[in-house]
C-alpha positions as CSV (number, residue, x, y, z in Angstrom):
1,X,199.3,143.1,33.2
2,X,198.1,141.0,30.4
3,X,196.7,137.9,30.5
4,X,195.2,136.1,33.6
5,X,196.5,137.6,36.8
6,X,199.9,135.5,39.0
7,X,198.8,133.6,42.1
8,X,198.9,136.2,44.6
9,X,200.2,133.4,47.6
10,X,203.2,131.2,46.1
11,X,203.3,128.8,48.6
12,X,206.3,126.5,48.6
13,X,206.7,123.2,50.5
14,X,209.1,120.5,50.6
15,X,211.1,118.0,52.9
16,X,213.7,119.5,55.1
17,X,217.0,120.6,53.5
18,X,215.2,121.0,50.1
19,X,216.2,124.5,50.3
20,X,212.7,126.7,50.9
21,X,214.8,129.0,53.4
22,X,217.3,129.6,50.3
23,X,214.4,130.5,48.2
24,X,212.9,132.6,50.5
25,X,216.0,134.6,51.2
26,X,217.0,134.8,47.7
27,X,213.7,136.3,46.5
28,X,213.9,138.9,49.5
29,X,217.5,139.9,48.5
30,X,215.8,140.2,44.7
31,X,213.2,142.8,45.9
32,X,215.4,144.5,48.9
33,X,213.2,147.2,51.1
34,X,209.9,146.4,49.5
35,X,210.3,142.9,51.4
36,X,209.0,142.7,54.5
37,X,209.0,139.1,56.9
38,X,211.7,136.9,58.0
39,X,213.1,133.3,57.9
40,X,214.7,130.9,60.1
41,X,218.0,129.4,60.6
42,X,219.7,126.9,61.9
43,X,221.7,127.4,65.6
44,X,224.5,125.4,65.5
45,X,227.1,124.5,68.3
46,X,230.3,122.7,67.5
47,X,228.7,121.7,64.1
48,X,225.6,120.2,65.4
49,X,222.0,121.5,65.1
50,X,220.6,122.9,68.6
51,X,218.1,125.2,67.9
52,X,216.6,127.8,65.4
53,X,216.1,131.5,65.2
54,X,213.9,133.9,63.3
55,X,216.1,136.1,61.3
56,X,213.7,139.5,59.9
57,X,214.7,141.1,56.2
58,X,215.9,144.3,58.1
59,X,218.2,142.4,60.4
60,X,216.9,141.4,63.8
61,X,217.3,137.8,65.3
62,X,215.2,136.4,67.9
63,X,215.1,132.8,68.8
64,X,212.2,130.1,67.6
65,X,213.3,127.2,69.6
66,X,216.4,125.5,71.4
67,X,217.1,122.4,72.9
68,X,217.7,123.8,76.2
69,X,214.6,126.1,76.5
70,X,212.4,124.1,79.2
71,X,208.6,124.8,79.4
72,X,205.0,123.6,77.7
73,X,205.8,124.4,74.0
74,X,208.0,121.3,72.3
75,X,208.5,120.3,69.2
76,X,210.7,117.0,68.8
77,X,213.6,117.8,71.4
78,X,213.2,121.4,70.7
79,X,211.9,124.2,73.2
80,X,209.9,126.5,71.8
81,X,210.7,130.2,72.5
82,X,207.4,132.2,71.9
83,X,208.1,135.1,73.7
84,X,211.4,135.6,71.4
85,X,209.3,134.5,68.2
86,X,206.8,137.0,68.8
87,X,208.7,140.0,69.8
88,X,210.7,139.6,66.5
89,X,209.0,137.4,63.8
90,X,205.7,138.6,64.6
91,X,206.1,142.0,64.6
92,X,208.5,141.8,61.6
93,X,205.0,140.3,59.8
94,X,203.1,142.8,60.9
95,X,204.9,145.7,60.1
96,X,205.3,143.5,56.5
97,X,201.8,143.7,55.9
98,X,201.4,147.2,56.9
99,X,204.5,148.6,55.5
100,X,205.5,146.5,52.4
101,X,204.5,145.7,49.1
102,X,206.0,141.7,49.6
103,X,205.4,139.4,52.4
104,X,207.7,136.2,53.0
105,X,207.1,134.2,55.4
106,X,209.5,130.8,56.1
107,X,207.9,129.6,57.3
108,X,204.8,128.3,58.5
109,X,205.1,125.1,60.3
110,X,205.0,122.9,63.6
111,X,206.8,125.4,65.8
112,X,205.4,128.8,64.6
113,X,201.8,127.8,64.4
114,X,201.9,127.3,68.7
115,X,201.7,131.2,68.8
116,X,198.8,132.4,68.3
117,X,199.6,136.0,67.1
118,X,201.9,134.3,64.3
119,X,198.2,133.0,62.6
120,X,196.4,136.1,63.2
121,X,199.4,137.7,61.5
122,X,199.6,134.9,58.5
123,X,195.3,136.1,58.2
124,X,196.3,139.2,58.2
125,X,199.1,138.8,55.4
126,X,196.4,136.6,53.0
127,X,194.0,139.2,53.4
128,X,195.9,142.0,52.6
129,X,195.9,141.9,49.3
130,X,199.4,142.0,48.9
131,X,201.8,139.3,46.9
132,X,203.0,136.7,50.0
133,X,205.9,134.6,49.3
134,X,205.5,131.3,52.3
135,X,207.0,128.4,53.2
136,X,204.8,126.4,54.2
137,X,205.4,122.4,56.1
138,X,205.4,119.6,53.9
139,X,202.5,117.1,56.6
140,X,199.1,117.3,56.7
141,X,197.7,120.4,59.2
142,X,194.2,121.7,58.9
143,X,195.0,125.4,59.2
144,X,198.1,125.1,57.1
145,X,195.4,122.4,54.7
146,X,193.3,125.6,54.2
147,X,196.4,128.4,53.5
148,X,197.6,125.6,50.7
149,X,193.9,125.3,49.5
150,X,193.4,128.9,49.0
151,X,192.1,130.3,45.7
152,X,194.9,132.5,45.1
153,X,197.4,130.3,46.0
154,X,199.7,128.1,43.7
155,X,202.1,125.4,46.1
156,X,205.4,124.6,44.6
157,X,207.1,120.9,45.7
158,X,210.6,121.7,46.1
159,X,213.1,119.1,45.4
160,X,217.0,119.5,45.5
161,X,216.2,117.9,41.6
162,X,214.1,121.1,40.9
163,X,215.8,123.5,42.6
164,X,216.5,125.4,39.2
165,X,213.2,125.8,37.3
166,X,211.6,126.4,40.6
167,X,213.7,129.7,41.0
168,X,212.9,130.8,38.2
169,X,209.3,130.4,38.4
170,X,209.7,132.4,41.8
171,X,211.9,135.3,39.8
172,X,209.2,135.2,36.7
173,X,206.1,135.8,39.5
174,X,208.1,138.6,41.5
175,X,208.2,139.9,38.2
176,X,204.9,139.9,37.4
177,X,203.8,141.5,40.2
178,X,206.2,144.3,39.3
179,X,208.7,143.7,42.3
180,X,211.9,142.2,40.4
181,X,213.6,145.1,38.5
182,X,214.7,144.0,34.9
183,X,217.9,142.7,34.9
184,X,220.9,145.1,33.7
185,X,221.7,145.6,30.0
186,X,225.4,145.2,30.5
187,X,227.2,142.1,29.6
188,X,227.9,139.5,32.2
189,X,231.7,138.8,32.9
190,X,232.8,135.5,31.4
191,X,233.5,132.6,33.6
């Protein structure tokens, strides 16, 4: 590489439905197998939002939190599985940082950071060396405070308004860390 060296933590924060989980998943479909980590999604009954679950890059689900689940972890009206979180997003970001040469991680914020292993594992991820790719909540937290304040870290503010350049910034930095295969030479379809 010429020139200074990329951030090695992009960090991207926002306010909800600014799209950080579409960023996230976009940049893991981008880079395929060397992408290791997960995002959530929304659980949705008869079009309203009850819940979330952690969805890994190779295709297991567990759930993060659900109106109905009753016990000591809450977050708004939302239950907070940790068991479930654990056995799937957990281990899907540790076997990231062992096994992969990109970590995402969307994201890390009120719910997630109640367990424990998920910020040993997050440690793990910014010590290893390796290009991560978080989201990362938008409000004032001192352990999130110090992941944003990092000295290889650059935090993006997402916006629906910025959606666009914001992309591309994310395509030019997988790029740079040699993860984002040129494009083909062929000639796009019209339309």
């Amino acid at each position: 590489m010429n020139g200074p060296k990329p951030p090695r933590l992009l960090l991207i924060t926002g306010r909800p439905g600014s799209g950080k989980t579409t960023l996230v998943a976009e940049a893991a479909a981008a880079v395929g197998r060397r992408a290791g980590g997960f995002y959530t999604r929304e659980i949705r009954t008869e079009g309203r939002r009850v819940g979330f679950e952690v969805v890994t890059l190779d295709g297991r689900r567990g759930r993060l939190a659900h109106a109905g689940v009753k016990g000591p972890y809450r977050v708004g009206r939302y239950g907070v599985d940790l068991e479930s979180f654990e056995a799937v997003g957990v281990d899907a970001l540790e076997r990231a940082v062992r096994e992969k040469d990109l970590i995402l991680i969307d994201e890390v914020g009120k719910m997630e950071l109640l367990s424990d292993p998920f910020r040993r594992a997050v440690e793990a991820a910014v010590n290893s060396g390796k290009p991560v790719l978080a989201a990362v909540m938008l409000g004032p937290d001192p352990w999130v405070d110090r992941f944003k304040a990092h000295p290889e870290a650059r935090l993006i503010f997402l916006t629906p308004e910025n959606r666009a350049p914001v992309r591309a910034e994310v395509r030019a930095w997988l790029k740079e860390w040699g993860l984002l295969a040129d494009a083909p030479s062929s000639p796009r379809p019209p339309g």
